[in-house]
C-alpha positions as CSV (number, residue, x, y, z in Angstrom):
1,X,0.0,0.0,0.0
2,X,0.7,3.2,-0.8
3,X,1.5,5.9,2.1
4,X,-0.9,8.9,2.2
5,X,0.9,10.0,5.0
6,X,3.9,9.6,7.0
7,X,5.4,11.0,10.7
8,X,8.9,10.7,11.6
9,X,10.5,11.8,14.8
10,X,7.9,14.1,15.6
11,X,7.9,15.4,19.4
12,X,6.0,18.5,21.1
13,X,6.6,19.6,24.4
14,X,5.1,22.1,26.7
15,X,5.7,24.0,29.9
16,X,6.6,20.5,31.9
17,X,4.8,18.1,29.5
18,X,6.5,15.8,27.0
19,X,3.4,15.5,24.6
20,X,5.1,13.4,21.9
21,X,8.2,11.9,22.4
22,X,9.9,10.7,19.0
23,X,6.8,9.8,17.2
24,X,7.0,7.5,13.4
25,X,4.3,6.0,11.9
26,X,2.2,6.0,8.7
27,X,-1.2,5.8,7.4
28,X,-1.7,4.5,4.3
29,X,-3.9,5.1,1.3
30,X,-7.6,2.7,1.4
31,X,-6.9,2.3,5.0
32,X,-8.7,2.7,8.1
33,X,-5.9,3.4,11.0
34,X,-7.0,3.5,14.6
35,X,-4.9,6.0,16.7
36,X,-5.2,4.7,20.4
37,X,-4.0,5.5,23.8
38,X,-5.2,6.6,27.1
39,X,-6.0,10.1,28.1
40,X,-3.0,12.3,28.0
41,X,-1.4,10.1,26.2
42,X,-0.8,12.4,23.2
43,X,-3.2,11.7,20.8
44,X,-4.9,15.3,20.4
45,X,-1.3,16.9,20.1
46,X,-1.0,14.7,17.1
47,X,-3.3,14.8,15.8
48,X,-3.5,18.8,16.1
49,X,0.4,19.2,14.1
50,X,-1.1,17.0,11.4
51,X,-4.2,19.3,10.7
52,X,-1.9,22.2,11.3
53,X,-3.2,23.5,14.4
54,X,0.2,23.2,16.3
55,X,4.0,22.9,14.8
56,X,6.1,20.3,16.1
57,X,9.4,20.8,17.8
58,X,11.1,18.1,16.2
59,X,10.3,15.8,13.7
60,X,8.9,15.7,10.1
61,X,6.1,14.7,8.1
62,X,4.9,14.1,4.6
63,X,2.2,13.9,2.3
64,X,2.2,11.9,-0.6
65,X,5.5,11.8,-0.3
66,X,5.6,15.3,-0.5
67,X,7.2,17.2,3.0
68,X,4.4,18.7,4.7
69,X,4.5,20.9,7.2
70,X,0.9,22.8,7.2
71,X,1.5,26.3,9.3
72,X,-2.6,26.3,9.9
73,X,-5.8,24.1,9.5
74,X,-6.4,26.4,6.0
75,X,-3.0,25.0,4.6
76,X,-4.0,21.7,5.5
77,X,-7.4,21.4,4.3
78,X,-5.9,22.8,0.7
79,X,-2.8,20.0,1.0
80,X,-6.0,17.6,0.9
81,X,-6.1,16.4,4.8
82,X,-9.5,17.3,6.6
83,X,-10.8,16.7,10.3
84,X,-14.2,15.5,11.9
85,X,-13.8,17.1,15.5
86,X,-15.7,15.1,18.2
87,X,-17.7,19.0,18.8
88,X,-19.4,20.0,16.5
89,X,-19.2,23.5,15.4
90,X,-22.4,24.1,13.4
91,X,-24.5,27.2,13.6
92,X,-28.3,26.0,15.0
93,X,-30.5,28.9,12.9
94,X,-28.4,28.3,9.4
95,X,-29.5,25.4,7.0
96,X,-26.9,22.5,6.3
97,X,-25.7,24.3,2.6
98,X,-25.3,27.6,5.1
99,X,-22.7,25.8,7.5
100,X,-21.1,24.1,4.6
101,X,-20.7,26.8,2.8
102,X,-19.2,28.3,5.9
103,X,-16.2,25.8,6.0
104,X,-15.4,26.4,2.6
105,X,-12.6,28.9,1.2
106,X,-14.0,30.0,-1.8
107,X,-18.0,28.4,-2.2
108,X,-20.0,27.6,-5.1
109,X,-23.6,29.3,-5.6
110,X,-25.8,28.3,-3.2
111,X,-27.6,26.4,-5.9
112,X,-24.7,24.3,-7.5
113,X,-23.7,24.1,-3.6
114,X,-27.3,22.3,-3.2
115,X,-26.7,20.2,-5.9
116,X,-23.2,19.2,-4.9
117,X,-24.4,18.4,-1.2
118,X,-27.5,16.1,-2.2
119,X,-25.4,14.1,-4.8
120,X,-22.3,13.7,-2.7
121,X,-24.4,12.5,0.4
122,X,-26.7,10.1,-1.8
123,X,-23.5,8.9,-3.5
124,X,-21.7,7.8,0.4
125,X,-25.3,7.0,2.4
126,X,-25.4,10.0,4.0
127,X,-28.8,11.5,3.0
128,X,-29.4,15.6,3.9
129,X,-31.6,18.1,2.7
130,X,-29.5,21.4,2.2
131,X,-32.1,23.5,2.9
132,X,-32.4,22.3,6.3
133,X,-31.6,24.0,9.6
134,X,-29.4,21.9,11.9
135,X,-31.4,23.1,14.9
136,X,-33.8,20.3,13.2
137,X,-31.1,17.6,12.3
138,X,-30.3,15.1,14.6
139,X,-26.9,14.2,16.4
140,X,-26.1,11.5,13.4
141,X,-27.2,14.0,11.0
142,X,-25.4,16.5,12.2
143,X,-22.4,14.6,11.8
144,X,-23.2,13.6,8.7
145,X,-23.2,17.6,7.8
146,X,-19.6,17.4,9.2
147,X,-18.6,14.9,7.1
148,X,-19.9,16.2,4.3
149,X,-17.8,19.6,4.8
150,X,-15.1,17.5,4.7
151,X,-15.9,15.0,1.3
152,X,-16.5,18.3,-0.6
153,X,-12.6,19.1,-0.2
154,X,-11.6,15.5,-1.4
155,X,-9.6,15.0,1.2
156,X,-6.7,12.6,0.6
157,X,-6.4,12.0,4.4
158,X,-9.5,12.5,6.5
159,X,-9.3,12.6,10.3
160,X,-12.0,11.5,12.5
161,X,-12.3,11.9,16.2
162,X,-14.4,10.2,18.7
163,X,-17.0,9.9,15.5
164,X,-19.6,7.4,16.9
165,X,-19.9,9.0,20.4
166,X,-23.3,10.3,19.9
167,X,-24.3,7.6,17.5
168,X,-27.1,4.7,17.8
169,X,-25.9,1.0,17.0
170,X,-27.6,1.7,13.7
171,X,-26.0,5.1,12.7
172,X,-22.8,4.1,13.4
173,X,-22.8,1.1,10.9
174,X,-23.8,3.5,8.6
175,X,-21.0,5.8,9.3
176,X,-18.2,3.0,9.0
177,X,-19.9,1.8,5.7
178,X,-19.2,5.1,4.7
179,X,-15.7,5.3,5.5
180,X,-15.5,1.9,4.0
181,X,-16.2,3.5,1.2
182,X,-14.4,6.2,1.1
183,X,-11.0,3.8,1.5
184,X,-11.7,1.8,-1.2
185,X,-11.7,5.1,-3.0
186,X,-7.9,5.9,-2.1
187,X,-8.8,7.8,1.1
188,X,-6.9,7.4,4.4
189,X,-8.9,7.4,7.1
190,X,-7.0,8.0,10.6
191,X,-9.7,6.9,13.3
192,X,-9.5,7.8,17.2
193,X,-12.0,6.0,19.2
194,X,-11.8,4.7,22.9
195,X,-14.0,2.0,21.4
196,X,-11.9,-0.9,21.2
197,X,-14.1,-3.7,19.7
198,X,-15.3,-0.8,16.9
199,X,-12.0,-0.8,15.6
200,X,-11.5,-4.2,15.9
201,X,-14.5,-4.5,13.8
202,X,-13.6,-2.1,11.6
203,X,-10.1,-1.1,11.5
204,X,-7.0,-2.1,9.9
205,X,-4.1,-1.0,11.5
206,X,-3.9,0.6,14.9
207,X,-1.1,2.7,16.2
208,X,-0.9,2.8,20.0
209,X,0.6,5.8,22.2
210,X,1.4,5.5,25.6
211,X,2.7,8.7,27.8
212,X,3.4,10.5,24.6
213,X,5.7,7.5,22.9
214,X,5.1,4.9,20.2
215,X,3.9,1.7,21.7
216,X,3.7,0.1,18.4
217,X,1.3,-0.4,14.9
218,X,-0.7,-3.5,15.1
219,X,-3.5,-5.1,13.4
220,X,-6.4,-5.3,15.7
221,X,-8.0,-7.9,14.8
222,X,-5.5,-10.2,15.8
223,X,-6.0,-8.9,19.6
224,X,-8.8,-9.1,22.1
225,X,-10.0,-5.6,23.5
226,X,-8.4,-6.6,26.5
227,X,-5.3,-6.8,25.0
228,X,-5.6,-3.7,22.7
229,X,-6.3,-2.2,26.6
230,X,-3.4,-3.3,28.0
231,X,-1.2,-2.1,25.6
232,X,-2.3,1.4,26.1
233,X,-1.7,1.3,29.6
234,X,1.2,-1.0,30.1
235,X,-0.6,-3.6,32.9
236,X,-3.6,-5.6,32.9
237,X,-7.4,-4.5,32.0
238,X,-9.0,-5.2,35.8
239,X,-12.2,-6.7,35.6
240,X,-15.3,-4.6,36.7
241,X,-16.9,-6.1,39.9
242,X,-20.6,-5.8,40.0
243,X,-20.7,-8.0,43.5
244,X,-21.4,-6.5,47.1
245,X,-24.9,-5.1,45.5
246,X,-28.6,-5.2,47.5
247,X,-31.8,-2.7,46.2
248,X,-33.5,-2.3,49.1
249,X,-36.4,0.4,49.6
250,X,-36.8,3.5,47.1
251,X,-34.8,7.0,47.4
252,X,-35.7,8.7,45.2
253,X,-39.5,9.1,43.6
254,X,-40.3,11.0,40.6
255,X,-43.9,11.3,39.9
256,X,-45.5,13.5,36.9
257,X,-42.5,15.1,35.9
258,X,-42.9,17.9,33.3
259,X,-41.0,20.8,31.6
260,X,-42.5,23.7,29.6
261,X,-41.2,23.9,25.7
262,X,-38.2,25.9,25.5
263,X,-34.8,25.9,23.8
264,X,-34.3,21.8,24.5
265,X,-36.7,19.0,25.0
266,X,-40.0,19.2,26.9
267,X,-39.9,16.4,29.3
268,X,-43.2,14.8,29.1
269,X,-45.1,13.0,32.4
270,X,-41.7,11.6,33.5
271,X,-41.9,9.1,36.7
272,X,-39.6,6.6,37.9
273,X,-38.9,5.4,41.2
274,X,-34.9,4.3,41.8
275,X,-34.2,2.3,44.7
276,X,-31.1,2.5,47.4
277,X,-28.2,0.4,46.0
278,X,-29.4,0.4,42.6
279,X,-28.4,1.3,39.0
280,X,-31.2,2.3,36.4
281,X,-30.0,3.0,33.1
282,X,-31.3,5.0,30.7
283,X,-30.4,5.5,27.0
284,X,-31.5,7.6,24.4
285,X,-30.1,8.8,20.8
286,X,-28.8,12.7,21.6
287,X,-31.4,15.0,21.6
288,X,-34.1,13.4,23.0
289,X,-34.5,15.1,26.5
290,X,-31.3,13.4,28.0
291,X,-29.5,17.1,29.6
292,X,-32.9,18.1,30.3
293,X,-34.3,15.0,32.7
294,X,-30.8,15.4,34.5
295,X,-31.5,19.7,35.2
296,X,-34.6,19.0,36.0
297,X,-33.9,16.4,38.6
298,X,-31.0,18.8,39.9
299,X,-33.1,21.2,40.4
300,X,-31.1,23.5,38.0
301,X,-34.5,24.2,35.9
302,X,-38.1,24.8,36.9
303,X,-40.7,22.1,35.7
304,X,-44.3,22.6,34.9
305,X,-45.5,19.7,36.8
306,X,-45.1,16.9,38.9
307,X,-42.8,16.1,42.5
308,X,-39.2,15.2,43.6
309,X,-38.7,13.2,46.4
310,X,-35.9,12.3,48.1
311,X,-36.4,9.8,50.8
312,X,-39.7,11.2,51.6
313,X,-38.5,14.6,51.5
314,X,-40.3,16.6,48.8
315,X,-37.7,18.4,46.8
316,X,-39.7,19.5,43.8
317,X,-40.0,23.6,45.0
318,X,-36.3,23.2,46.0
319,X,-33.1,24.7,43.7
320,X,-30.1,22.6,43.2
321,X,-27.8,24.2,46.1
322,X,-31.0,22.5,48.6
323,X,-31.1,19.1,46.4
324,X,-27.9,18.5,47.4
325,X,-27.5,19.6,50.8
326,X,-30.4,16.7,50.9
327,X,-28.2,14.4,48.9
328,X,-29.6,14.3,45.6
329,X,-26.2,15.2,43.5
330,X,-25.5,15.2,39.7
331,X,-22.8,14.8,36.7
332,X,-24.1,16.7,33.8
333,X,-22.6,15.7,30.1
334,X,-21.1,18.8,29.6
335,X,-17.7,18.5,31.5
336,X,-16.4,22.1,30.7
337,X,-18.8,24.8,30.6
338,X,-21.7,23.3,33.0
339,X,-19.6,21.1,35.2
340,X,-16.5,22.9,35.9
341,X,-15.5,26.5,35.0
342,X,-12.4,26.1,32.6
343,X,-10.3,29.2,34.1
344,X,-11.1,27.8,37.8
345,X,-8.8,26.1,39.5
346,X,-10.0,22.5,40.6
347,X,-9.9,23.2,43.8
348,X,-11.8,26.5,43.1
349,X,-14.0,23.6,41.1
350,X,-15.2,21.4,43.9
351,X,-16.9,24.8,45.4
352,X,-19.3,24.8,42.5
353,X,-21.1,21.6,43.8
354,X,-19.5,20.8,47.3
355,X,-19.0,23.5,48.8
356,X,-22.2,22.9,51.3
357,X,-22.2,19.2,51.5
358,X,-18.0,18.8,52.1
359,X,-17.8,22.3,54.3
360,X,-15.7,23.8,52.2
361,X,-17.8,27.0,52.4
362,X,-18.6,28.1,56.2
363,X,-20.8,31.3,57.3
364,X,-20.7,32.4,53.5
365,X,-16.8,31.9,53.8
366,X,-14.2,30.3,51.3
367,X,-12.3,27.5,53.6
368,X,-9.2,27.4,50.7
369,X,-7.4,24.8,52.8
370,X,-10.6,22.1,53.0
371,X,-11.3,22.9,49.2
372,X,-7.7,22.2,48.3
373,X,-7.8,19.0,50.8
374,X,-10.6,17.3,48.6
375,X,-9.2,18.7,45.4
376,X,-6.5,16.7,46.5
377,X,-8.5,13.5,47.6
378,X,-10.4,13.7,44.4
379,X,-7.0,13.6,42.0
380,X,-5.9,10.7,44.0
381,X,-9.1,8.5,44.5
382,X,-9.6,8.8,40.7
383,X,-6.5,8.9,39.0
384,X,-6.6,12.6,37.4
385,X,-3.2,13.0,35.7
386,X,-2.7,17.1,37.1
387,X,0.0,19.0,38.4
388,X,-1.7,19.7,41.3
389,X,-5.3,21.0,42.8
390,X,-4.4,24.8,41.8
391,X,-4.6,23.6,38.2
392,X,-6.9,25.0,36.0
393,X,-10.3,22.9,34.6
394,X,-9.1,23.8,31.5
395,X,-5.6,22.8,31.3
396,X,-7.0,19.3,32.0
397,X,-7.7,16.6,28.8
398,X,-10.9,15.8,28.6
399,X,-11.0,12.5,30.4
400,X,-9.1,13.7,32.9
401,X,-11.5,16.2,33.4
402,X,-14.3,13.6,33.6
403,X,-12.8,12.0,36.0
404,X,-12.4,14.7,38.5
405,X,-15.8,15.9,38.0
406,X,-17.4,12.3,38.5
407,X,-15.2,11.8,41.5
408,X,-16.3,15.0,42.6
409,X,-19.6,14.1,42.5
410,X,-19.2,10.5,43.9
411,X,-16.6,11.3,47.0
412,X,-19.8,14.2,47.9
413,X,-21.6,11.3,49.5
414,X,-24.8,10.9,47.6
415,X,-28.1,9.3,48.5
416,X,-28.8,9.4,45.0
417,X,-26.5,10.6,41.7
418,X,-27.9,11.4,38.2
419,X,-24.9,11.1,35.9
420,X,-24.8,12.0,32.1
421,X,-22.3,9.8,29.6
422,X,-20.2,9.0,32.5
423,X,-17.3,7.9,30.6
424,X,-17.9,9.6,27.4
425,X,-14.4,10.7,25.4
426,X,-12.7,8.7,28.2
427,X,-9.8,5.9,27.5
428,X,-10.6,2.2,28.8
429,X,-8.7,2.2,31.6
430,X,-10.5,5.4,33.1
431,X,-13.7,3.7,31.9
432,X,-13.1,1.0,33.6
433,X,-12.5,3.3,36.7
434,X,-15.2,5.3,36.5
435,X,-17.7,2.5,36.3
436,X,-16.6,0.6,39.1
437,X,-16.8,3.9,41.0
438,X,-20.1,4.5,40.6
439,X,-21.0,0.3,41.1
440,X,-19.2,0.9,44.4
441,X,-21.2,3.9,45.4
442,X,-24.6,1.2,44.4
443,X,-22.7,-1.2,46.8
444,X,-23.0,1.4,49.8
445,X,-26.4,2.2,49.5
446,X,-26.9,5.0,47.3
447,X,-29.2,5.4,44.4
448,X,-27.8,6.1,41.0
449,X,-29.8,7.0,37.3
450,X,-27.0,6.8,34.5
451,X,-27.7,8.3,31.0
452,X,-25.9,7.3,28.8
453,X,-25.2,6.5,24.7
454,X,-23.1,3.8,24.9
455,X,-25.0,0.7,25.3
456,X,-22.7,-1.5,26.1
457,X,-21.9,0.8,29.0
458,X,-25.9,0.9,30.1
459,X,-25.5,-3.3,29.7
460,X,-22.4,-3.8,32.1
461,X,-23.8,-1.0,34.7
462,X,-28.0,-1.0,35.0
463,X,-30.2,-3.4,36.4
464,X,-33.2,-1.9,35.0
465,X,-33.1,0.0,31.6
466,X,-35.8,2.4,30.3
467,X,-35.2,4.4,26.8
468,X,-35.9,8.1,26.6
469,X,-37.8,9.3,23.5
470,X,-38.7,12.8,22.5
471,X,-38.9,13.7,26.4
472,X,-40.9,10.5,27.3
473,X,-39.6,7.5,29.5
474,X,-40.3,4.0,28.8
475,X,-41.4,1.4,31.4
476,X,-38.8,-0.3,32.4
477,X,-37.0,-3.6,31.6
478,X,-34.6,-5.8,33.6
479,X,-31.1,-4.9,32.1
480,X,-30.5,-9.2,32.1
481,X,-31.6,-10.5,29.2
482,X,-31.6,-7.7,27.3
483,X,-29.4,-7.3,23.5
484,X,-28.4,-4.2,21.7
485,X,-30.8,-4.9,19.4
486,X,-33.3,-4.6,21.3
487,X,-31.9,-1.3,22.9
488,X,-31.9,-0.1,20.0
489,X,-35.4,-0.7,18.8
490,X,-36.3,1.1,22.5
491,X,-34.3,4.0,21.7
492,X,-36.3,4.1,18.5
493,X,-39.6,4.2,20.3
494,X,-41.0,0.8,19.3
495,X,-41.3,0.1,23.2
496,X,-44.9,0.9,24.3
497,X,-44.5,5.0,25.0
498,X,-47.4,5.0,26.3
499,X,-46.5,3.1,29.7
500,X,-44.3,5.7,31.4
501,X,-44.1,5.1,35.0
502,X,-41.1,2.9,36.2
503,X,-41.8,0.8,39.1
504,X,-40.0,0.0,42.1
């Protein structure tokens, strides 16, 4: 095979950070290559010299077998290597032709641009009407809208990160028949995903970093997920132990639940009832009312109807500061932004939701020491790769991030925790840590409701499962027992809407 593209030597280093460390390896052209390794383990900084976004320090690359060396994503996208970024960065109130039009340097008429769009998406699977507003689309169809963007460049090296993370069972085969597709065309395809048997499925090579050095380029199909694990973080994959576990009488009772149309999803007669020590998953494709059931169970929005309890204790007038003073705690999805304040330190962070509940804040005052303290506790009990609690949110990678905002959460003591993709952009060995956090917490009594889109994470974790569609909640069904296909047809809303109320 041909190489599309080539790295040799490359390294990258910042203030006390050794982000790539002697980097060589090549994609080549009608192949998908997986790019794999922890959190922090180098794969953004790659990626980011390759579409131009930051110059290496040492090191070279090339492009056809031309030296490349792109001094911005513009010079990139015109040497004929474009990037799917796992955020989107599409304008709600424009139409599809609008945002792709956008990304382009010099766009057609909006006409021929029509044109171009509906043929090129027909032509790969991806149907889109142009005149469309993506406020209407959903998360797979948004994507598509970014891949698009991309296929209108011909790209001779496309770049996709994190692309199924938002994606049902049944959009993501249609993405990788479309990359299938595009490398048997001549495309290279370079792949990140923390999904390992996806790119076992689907992938052809893998390249594997590991603390910002080359582990190695292997086929991964000839490797269990296990081991594809262990070679990203150098020891053995532990097992996740659901044991220890005992429902016992409800927590936490929703009854009625509603939300007034707004910007999001209006939640729609919502009631569940989760019991001490147990796990209720819930799924749903993006979109459907996920970020609103969590506000509204925080507290952090007002609802047009129905009740909140919390051990008997109605919460439903109560604001989120109250909820969890009572123990009623939550993750959101949205790790930077809505969970932690990106120029705050983390131990600046842990005020924002434990400030009451840990006694970090006393008489209205700031006790810096105690909110450093469980800074500290959290980085240790969970693994967050940081200089230090006086780092900033933002400075984090994303899963390490995650990691201190679920631990947050979790070390806070909960009777009951609402969590929102609890492990979503994270590598398999934080997964894997994150998951048998939160079965732990089950074990010791509290209450937990996890949203999430990965399935198989909703499989390992719930013992019941309900599907959320367009702001409605399914009855419930014992997680055992239960396939993807099935999920999937839930998610769908071939699962009885109409029977709402999940039962103790």
């Amino acid at each position: 095979m041909t190489d599309v593209f080539r790295a040799e030597g490359l390294g990258k280093s910042y203030p006390g950070v050794r982000a790539n460390d002697d980097l060589s390896f090549a994609v080549a052209a009608g192949e998908i290559h997986a790019l794999l390794g922890e959190n922090g383990a180098g794969k953004s900084t790659l990626v980011k010299m390759i579409y131009g976004l930051v110059r290496p320090d040492e090191g070279r690359m090339a492009l056809l077998g031309a030296p490349y060396a792109p001094h911005d994503p513009r010079a990139a996208r015109a040497a004929g290597v474009a990037m799917v970024f796992q955020h989107f960065s599409l304008f709600d109130a424009l139409t599809v032709a609008e945002n792709i039009a956008l990304g382009m340097e010099n766009p057609p008429p909006r006409a021929e641009l029509a044109r171009r769009i509906a043929e090129l998406s027909q032509g790969y699977g991806l149907p889109l009407n142009p005149g469309r507003r993506i406020a209407s689309l959903s998360a797979g169809e948004r994507q598509r809208v970014e891949i698009l963007r991309c296929l209108l460049q011909g790209p001779r090296l496309l770049i996709m990160d994190e692309p199924t993370s938002v994606l049902t069972p049944q959009e993501a085969e249609i993405l990788f028949a479309t990359l299938r597709q595009l490398a048997e065309a001549g495309t290279a395809v370079l792949y990140i995903s923390h999904k390992l048997e996806e790119i076992r499925s689907h992938c052809d090579r893998a390249t594997i970093l590991r603390q910002g050095r080359l582990v190695g380029t292997v086929d991964p199909r000839a490797h269990s997920a296990r081991e594809l694990a262990a070679m990203m973080v150098g020891a053995e994959m532990r097992l996740v132990d659901r044991s220890g576990r005992k429902p016992g009488a409800p927590v936490l009772e929703v009854r009625g639940l509603s939300t007034p149309a707004g910007e999001g999803v209006a939640l729609k007669d919502i009631a569940l009832s989760l019991r001490a020590g147990e796990i209720l998953g819930i799924g749903g494709v993006a979109g459907n009312g996920q970020e609103e059931l969590l506000s509204a169970l925080s507290g952090e929005t007002a609802t047009a109807a129905g009740t909140v309890a919390l051990e008997g204790r109605d919460l439903s007038a109560a604001g989120p500061e109250a909820r969890r003073r009572a123990g009623l705690l939550a993750a959101p999805e949205d790790r930077l932004g809505h969970a932690a304040v990106p120029e705050f330190s983390l131990a600046e962070n842990t005020l924002l939701t434990a400030g009451a509940r840990q006694g970090l804040i006393r008489n209205g005052l700031i006790d810096r020491k105690a909110a450093t303290a469980f800074a500290q506790e959290v980085i240790r009990a969970f693994d967050v790769r940081t200089p230090g609690p006086g780092t900033a949110a933002g400075a984090l990678s994303g899963g390490n991030l995650q990691k201190f905002v679920i631990g947050r959460e979790v070390l806070g003591r909960p009777r009951a925790l609402v969590v929102n993709q609890p492990t979503w952009g994270v590598d398999a060995g934080a997964a894997a840590a994150i998951r048998q956090a939160l079965l732990d917490l089950a074990a010791q009594g509290a209450g937990l409701i996890v949203i999430s889109q990965d399935l198989d994470e909703l499989l390992e974790l719930s013992d019941r499962f309900c599907a959320l569609n367009q702001g409605r909640l399914s009855a419930p069904r014992p997680t055992e027992g239960l396939t993807v296909e099935e999920i999937g047809l839930m998610l769908g809303g071939a699962h009885g809407m109409e029977v709402a109320h999940v039962s103790a």
